[in-house]
MITOR-575433 format. One line per field, with one value per residue (C-alpha): x, y, z; residue in one letter. Coordinates in nm, 2 decimals. Example, Ala and Ser with C-alpha at 12.3 -4.5 7.8 and 13.67 -1.06 7.14 Angstrom:
% residues 2
east = [1.23, 1.37]
north = [-0.45, -0.11]
up = [0.78, 0.71]
res = [A, S]
This chain:
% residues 298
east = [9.52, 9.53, 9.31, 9.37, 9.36, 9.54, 9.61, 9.30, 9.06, 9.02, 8.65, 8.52, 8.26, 7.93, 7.62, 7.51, 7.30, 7.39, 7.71, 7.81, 7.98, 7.91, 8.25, 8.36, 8.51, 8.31, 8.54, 8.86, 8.74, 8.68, 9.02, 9.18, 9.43, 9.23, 8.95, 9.12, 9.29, 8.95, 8.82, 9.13, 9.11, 8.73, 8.80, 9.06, 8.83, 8.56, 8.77, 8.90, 8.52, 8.43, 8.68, 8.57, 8.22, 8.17, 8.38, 8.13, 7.80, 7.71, 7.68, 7.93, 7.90, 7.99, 8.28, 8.44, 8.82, 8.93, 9.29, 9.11, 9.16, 9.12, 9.52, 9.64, 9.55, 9.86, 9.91, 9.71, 9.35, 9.43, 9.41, 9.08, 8.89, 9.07, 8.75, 8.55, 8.75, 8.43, 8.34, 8.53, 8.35, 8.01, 7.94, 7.95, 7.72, 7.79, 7.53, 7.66, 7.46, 7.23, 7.31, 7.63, 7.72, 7.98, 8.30, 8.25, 8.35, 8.67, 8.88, 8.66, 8.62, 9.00, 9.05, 8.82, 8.97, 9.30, 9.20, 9.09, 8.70, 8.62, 8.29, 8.24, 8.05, 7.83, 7.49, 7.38, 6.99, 6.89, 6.99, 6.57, 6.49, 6.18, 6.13, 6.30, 6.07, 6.13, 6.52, 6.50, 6.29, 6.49, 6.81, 6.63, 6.60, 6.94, 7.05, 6.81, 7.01, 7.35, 7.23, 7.10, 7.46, 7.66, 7.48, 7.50, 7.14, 7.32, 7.48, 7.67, 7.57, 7.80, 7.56, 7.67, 7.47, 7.14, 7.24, 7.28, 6.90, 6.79, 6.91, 6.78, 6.48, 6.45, 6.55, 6.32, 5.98, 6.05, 6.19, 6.54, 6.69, 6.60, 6.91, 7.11, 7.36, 7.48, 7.47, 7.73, 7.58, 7.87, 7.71, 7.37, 7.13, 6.92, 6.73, 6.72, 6.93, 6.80, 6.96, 6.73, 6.47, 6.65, 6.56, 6.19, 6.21, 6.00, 6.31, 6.46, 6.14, 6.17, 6.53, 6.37, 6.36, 5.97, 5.92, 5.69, 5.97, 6.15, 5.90, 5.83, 6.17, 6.13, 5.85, 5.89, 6.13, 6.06, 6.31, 6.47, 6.79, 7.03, 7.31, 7.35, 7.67, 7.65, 7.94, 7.90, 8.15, 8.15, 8.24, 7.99, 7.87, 7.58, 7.44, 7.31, 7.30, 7.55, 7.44, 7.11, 7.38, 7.35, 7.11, 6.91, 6.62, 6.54, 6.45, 6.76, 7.13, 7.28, 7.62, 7.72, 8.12, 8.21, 8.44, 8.61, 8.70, 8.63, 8.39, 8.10, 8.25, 8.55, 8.43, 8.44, 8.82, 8.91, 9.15, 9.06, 8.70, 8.74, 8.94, 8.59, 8.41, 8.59, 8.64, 8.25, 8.20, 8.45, 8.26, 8.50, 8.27, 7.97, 7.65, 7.65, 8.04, 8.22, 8.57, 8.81, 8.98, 9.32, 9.44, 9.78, 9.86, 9.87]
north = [2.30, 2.63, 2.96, 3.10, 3.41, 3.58, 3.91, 3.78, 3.73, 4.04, 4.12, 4.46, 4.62, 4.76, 4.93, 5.06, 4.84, 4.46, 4.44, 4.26, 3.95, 3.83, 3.66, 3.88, 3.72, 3.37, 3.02, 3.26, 3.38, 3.09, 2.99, 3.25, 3.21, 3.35, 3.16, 2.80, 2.89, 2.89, 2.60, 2.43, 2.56, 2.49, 2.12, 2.05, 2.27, 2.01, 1.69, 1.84, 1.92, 1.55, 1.41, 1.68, 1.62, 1.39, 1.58, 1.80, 1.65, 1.75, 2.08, 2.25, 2.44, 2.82, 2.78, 3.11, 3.14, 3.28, 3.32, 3.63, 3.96, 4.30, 4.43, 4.05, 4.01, 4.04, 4.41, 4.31, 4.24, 4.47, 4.74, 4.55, 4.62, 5.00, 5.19, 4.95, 4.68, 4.56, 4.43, 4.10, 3.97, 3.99, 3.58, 3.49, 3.23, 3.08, 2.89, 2.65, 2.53, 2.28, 1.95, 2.06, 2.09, 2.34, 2.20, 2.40, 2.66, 2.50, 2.76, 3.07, 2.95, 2.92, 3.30, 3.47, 3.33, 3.44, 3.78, 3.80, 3.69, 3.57, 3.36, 3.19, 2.86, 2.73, 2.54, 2.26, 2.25, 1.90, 1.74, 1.66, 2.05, 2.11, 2.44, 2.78, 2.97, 2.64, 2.65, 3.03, 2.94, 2.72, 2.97, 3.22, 2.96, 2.88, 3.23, 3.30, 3.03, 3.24, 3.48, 3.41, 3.21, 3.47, 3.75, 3.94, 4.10, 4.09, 3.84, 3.85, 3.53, 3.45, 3.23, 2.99, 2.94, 2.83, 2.93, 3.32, 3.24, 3.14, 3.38, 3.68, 3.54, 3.54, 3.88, 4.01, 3.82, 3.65, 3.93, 3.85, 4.18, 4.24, 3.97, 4.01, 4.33, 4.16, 3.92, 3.84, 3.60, 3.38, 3.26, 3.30, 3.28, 3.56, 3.61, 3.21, 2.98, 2.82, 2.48, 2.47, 2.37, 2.01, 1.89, 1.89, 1.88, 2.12, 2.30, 2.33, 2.49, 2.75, 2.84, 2.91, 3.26, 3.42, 3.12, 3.23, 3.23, 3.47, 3.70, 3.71, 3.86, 4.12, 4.25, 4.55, 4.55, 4.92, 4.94, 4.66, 4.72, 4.42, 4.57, 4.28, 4.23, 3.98, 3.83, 3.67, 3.56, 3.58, 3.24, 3.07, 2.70, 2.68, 2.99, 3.08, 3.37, 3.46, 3.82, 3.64, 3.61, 4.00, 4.18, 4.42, 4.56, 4.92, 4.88, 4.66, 4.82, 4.60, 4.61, 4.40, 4.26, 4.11, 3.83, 3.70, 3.35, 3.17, 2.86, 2.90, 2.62, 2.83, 3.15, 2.99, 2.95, 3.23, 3.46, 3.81, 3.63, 3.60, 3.94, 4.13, 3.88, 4.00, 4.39, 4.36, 4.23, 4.43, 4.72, 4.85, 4.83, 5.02, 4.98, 5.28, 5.26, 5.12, 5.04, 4.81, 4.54, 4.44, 4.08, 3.92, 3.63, 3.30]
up = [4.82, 4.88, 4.87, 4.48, 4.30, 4.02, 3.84, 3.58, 3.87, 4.08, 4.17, 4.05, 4.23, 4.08, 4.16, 3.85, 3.60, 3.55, 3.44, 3.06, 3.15, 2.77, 2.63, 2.39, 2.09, 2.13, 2.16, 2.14, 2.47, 2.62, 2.54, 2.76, 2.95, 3.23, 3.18, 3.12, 3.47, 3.64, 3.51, 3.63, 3.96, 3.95, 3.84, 4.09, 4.38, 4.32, 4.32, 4.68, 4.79, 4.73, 4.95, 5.22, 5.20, 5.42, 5.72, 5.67, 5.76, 6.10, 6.18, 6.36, 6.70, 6.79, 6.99, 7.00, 6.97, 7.30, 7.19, 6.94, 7.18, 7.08, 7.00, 7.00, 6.63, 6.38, 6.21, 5.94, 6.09, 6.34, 5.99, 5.90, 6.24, 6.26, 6.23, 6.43, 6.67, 6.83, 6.44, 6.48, 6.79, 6.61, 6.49, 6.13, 5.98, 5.71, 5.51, 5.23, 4.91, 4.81, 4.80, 5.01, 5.37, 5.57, 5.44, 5.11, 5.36, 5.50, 5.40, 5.41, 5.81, 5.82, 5.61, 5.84, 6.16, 6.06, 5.89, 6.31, 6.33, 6.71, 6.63, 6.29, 6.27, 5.98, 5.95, 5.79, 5.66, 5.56, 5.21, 5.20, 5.23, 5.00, 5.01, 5.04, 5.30, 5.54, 5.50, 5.60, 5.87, 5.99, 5.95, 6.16, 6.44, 6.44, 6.45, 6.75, 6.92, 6.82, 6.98, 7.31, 7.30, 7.24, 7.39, 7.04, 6.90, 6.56, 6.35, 5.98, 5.76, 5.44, 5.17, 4.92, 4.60, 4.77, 5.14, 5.01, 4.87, 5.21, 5.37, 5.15, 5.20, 5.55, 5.58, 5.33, 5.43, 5.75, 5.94, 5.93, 5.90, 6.26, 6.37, 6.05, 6.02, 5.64, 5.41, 5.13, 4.87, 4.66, 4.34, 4.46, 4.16, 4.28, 3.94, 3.93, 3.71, 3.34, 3.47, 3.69, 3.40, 3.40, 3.74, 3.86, 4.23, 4.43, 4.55, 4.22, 4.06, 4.32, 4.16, 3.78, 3.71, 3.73, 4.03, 4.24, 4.57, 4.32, 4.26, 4.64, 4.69, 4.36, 4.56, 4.78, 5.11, 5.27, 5.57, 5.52, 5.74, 5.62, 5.36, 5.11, 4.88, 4.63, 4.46, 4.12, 3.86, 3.49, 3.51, 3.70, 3.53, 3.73, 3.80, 3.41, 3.30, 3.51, 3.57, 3.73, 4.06, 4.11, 4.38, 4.19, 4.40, 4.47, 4.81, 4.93, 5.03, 4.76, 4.63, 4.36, 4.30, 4.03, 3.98, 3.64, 3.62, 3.91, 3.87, 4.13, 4.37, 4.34, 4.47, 4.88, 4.82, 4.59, 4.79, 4.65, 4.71, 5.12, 5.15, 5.04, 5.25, 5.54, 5.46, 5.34, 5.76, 5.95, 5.74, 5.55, 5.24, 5.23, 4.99, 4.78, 4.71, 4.38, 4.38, 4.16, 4.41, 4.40, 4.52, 4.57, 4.33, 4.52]
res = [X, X, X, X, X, X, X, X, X, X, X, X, X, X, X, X, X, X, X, X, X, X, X, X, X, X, X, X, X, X, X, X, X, X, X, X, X, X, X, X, X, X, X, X, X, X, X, X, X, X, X, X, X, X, X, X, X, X, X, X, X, X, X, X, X, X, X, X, X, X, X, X, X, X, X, X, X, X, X, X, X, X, X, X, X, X, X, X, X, X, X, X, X, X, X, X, X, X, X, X, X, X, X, X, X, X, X, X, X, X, X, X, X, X, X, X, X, X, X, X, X, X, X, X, X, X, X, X, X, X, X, X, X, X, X, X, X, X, X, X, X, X, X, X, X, X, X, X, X, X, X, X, X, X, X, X, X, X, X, X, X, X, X, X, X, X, X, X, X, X, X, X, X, X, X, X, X, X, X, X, X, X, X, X, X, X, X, X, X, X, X, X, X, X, X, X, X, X, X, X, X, X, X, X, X, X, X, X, X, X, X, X, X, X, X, X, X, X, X, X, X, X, X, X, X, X, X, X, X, X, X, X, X, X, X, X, X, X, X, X, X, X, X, X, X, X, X, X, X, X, X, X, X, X, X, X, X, X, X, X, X, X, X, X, X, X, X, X, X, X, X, X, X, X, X, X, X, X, X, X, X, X, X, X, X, X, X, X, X, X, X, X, X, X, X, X, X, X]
C-alpha cells in the first residue's frame, strides 16, 4: 500500500476563523467522487493498520541514520533544508493515537526519512492510559531522554488524534514548549469529539468538548514558544464536528491546514499530508502564513 493523494485532496491552509467544511448539497455530496475515494482509501488504510498493529507494540528506539549527511541527501530534500540544513538533524517524535501504537506511523517514519530527516523515532504510551495530563507527562520524560541522547535542547513531535492532544498539553501546562520547537497535530480533536459521548471511560470523558482537560488548554498560554500546525480533514469519521480538529487559541502560534477527503486514519499516509509535515519541520512554513498546497497524484 502506498502513500495516497489526489487532485481532490490537497490541504489548504488557514488562519482566519474556522473554516466551513459543511457538505454542501447533503447525500449528493457525500456521493462525490472525491469523497467516495477517501472512504476507500480510508477503508483499505484501516484493514492495512490491523495487520501492522501488532509490529507496532514496543516502542522503538532513536537510532539515528548515519548514512543522512549534510549535501548527501538527494536534490529534493537538499531544497527542503535550503534555508536551514542544520533543520534535519533536530529528532522528530512522533506520538500515535489512542488505542494505537507507532505503526500508524509506518509510512510517515519512512516519508520523513526519505524527504532527509536524521533522527525520527516514535513512542508508545500504554493502551491502560487514564488520563491526559499523565500521558503528557510521560511524553515529557521521554523527550528528556531524547535529548540528553542526542545532545539536542530541542525536539519536533508529530501527534496523531490523541498523541497531538498530549502533546499540546504538555506544552501548554507542563512546560513543554521549553524542549519542543513544533508540533503538527493530524486529526487531533482539539475542541473534543461528540463520539466521545458513547464510551464512558475516564480518558474518553476528557475528549468531550467543555471537559474540564479541554478547558485547561482554552485557558491562557502567554509566551508559549512552541508553533503548532494542526491538520484536520473535512472528512474525518471520528473527530465530529470536524472543525473541532483546528487550534484556535489567541495565545498559541497556530496554523490551521485543511485537508478534504481523507478519513482520519488516512491523514498518517496521505502524501500531500507528510509533504507539510515535513516543510512544517524543516521550517518552511511559518505560523502567520496562508497558502493553498499543491500535491502530486499517487
Amino acid at each position: 500500500m502506498h502513500p495516497t493523494s489526489d487532485p481532490g485532496t490537497s490541504p489548504e491552509s488557514h488562519t482566519g476563523g474556522p473554516a466551513s467544511v459543511a457538505p454542501r448539497g447533503g447525500f449528493r455530496a457525500l456521493c462525490s467522487p472525491a469523497v467516495l475515494a477517501g472512504g476507500l482509501t480510508e477503508l483499505a488504510w484501516v484493514g492495512a493498520h490491523v495487520l501492522m498493529y501488532p509490529l507496532g507494540t514496543r516502542t522503538e528506539h532513536l537510532r539515528p541514520d548515519l548514512r543522512v549527511r549534510p549535501g548527501g541527501q538527494p536534490p529534493t530534500a537538499r531544497a527542503l533544508f535550503a534555508a536551514d540544513p542544520l533543520a534535519a538533524r533536530i529528532p522528530v517524535l512522533l506520538v500515535h493515537g489512542i488505542v494505537d501504537n507507532r505503526s500508524v506511523f509506518t509510512f510517515m517514519r519512512r516519508s520523513l526519512t526519505r524527504r532527509g530527516f536524521a533522527q525520527v523515532c516514535s513512542w508508545n504510551y500504554s493502551p491502560l492510559l487514564h488520563d491526559v495530563a499523565r500521558g503528557a507527562a510521560e511524553l515529557g520524560e521521554h523527550i528528556e531522554r531524547i535529548c540528553e541522547l542526542t545532545g539536542h535542547e530541542r525536539v519536533h513531535v508529530v501527534g496523531h488524534s490523541l498523541g497531538g492532544l498530549i502533546a499540546r498539553y504538555h506544552i501548554q501546562r507542563q512546560g513543554g514548549d521549553r524542549r519542543v520547537e513544533s508540533l503538527v497535530t493530524l486529526g487531533t480533536p482539539h475542541q473534543g469529539s461528540l463520539w466521545a459521548h458513547v464510551l464512558p471511560t475516564p480518558l474518553v470523558r476528557q475528549l468531550r468538548p467543555g471537559s474540564p482537560v479541554l478547558r485547561e488548554l482554552a485557558e491562557p498560554a502567554p509566551g508559549c514558544r512552541t508553533a503548532i500546525t494542526a491538520v484536520y480533514s473535512n472528512l474525518d469519521e471520528i473527530v465530529v464536528p470536524t472543525s473541532s480538529g483546528r487550534c484556535d487559541h489567541p495565545d498559541l502560534h497556530a496554523r490551521n491546514v485543511l485537508v478534504r477527503g481523507v478519513g482520519h486514519m488516512s491523514l498518517s499516509m496521505h502524501r500531500g499530508v507528510a509533504d507539510e509535515v515535513a516543510a512544517t519541520l524543516a521550517g518552511i512554513r511559518r505560523p502567520g502564513t496562508s497558502a493553498t498546497l499543491a500535491t502530486d497524484v499517487a
